[in-house]
Backbone bond lengths (Angstrom), bond angles and torsions (degrees), N, CA, C in turn:
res aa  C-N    CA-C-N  psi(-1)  N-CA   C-N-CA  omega(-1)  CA-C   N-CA-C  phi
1 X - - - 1.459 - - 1.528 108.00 -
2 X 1.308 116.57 152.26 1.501 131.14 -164.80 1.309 92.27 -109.22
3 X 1.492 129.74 121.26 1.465 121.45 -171.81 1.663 102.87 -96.36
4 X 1.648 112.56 -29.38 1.268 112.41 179.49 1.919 120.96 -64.02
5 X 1.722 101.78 -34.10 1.678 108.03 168.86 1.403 117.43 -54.81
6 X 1.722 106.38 -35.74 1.493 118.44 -164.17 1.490 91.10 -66.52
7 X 1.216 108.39 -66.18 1.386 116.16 -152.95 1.863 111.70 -71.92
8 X 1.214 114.42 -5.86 1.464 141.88 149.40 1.934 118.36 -66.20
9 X 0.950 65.84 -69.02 1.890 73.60 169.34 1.458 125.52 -47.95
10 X 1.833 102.48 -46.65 1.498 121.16 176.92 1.668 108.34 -58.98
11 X 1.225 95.37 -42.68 1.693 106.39 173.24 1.248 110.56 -47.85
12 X 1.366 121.24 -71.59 1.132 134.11 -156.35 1.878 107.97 -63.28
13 X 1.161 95.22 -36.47 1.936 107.81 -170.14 1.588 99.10 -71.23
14 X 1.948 128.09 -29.63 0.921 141.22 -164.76 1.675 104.70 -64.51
15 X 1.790 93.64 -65.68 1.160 106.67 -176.25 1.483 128.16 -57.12
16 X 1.633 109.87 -43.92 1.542 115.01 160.50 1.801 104.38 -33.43
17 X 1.389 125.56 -75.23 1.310 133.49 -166.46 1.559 100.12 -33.95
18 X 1.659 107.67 -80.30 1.386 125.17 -165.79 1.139 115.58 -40.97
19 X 1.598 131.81 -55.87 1.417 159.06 -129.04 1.320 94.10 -116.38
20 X 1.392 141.18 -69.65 1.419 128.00 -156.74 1.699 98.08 -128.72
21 X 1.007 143.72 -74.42 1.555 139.00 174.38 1.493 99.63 -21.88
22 X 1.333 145.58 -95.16 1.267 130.92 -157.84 1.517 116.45 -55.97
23 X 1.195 120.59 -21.29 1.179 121.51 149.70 1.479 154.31 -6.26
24 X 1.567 77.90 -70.99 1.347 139.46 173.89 1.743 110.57 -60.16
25 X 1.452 76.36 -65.25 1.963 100.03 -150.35 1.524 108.34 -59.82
26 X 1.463 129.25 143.92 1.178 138.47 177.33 1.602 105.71 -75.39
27 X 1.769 105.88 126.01 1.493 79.69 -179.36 1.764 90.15 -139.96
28 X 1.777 87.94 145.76 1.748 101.49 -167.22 1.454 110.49 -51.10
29 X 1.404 144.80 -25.43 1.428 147.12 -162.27 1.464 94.20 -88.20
30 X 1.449 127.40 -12.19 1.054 110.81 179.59 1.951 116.77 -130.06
31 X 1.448 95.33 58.68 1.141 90.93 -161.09 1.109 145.79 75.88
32 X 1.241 107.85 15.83 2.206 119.24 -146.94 1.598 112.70 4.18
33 X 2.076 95.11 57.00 1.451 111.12 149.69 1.893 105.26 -95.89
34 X 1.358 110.15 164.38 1.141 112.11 -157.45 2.284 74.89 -103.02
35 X 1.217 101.16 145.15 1.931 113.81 -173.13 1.541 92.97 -43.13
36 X 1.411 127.03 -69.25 1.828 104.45 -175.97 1.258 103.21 -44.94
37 X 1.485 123.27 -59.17 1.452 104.04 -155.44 1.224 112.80 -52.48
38 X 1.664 115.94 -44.22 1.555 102.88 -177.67 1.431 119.52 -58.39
39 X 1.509 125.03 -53.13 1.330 117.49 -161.93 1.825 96.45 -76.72
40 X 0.929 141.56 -9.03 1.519 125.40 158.69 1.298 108.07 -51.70
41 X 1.492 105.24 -67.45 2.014 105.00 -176.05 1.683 94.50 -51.81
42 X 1.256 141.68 -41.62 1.703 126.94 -143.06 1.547 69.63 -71.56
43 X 1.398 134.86 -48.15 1.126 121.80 -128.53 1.504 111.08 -86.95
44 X 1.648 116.23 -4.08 0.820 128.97 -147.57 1.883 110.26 -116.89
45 X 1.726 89.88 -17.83 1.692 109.48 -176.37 1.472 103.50 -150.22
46 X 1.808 107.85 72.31 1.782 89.24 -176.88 1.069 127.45 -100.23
């Protein structure tokens, strides 16, 4: 095993999550708007 790919890889799978998936993701506390969508509308009617 390549510990530097692993620990590269872990990076990479992290950042997808953090950075663009939650992003993304619809989440029930917020209306199951996805976080842009909501803070566009907050931002849009505050």
């Amino acid at each position: 095993m390549h510990l530097p790919r692993v620990i590269n890889a872990s990076r990479e799978i992290f950042d997808y999550i953090a950075g663009f998936h939650n992003r993304l993701r619809r989440h029930s506390a917020l209306g199951y708007l996805s976080p842009m969508e909501f803070e566009r509308q907050f931002a849009n009617h505050p």
